[in-house]
C-alpha positions as CSV (number, residue, x, y, z in Angstrom):
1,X,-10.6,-33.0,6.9
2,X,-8.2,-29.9,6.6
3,X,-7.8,-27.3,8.6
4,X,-9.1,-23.8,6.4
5,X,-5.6,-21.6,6.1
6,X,-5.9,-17.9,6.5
7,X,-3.6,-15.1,6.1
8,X,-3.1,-12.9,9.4
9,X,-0.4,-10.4,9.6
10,X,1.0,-9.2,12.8
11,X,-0.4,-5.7,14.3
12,X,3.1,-3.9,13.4
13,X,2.9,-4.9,9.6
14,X,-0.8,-4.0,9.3
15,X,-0.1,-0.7,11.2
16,X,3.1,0.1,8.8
17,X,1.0,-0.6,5.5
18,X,-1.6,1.6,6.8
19,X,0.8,4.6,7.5
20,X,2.9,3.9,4.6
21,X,0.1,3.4,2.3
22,X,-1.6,6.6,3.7
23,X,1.3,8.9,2.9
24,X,1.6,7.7,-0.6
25,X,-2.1,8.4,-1.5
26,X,-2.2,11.6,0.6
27,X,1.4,12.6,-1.5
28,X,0.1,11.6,-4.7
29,X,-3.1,13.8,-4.4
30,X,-1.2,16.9,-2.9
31,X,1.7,16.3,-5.5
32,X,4.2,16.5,-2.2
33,X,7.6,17.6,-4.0
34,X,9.7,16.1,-0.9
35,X,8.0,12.6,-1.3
36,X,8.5,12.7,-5.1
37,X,12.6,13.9,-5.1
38,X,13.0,10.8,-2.7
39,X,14.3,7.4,-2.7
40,X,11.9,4.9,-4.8
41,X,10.0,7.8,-5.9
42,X,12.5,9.6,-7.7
43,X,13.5,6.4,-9.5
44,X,9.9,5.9,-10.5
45,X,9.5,10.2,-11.6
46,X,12.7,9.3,-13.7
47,X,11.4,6.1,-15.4
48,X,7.5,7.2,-16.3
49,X,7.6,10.8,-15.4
50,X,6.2,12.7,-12.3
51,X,2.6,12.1,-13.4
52,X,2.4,8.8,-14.0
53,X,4.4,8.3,-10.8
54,X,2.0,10.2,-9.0
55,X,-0.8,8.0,-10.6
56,X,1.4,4.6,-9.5
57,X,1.8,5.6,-5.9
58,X,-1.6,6.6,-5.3
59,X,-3.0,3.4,-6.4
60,X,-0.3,1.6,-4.1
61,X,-1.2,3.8,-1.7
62,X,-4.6,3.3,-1.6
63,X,-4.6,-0.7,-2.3
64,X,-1.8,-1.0,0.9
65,X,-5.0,0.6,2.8
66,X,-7.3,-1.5,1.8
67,X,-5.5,-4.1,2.6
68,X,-5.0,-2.9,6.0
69,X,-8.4,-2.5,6.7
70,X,-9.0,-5.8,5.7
71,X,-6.7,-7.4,8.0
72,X,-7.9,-5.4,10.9
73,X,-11.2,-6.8,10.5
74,X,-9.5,-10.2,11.0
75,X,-8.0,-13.3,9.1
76,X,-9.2,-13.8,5.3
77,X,-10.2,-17.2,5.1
78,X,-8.5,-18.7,2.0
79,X,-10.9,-21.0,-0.2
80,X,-9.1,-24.7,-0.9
81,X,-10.1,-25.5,-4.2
């Protein structure tokens, strides 16, 4: 019989995705020009335009919460098909 497998991140990772992830829902909604004239943000305002990149990072955003969350609660057990 197999061991299940399940994902665990460390404390740091899950703590960084959950700032990270934080700042790019919270810049997204308040349209924060600093966050949007910097690094991978700028490249992503001059590809698709500032609303679309504003849409983009606020789904990020919110999905590198989620997944935070989820890891604090503990290990996802992954199903062995």
């Amino acid at each position: 019989m197999r061991p299940d497998i399940s994902i665990a991140l460390s404390s740091t990772v899950i703590l960084l995705l959950f700032v990270v992830g934080g700042v790019g829902a919270v810049a997204s909604v308040y349209n924060w020009d600093w966050f949007f004239r910097a690094g991978g943000a700028a490249w992503l305002v001059r590809r698709v335009g500032r609303d679309r990149a504003r849409v983009i990072c606020g789904a990020l955003g919110v999905a590198m919460v989620v997944i935070a969350l989820v890891q604090m609660t503990g290990p996802v057990p992954v199903p062995r098909g």
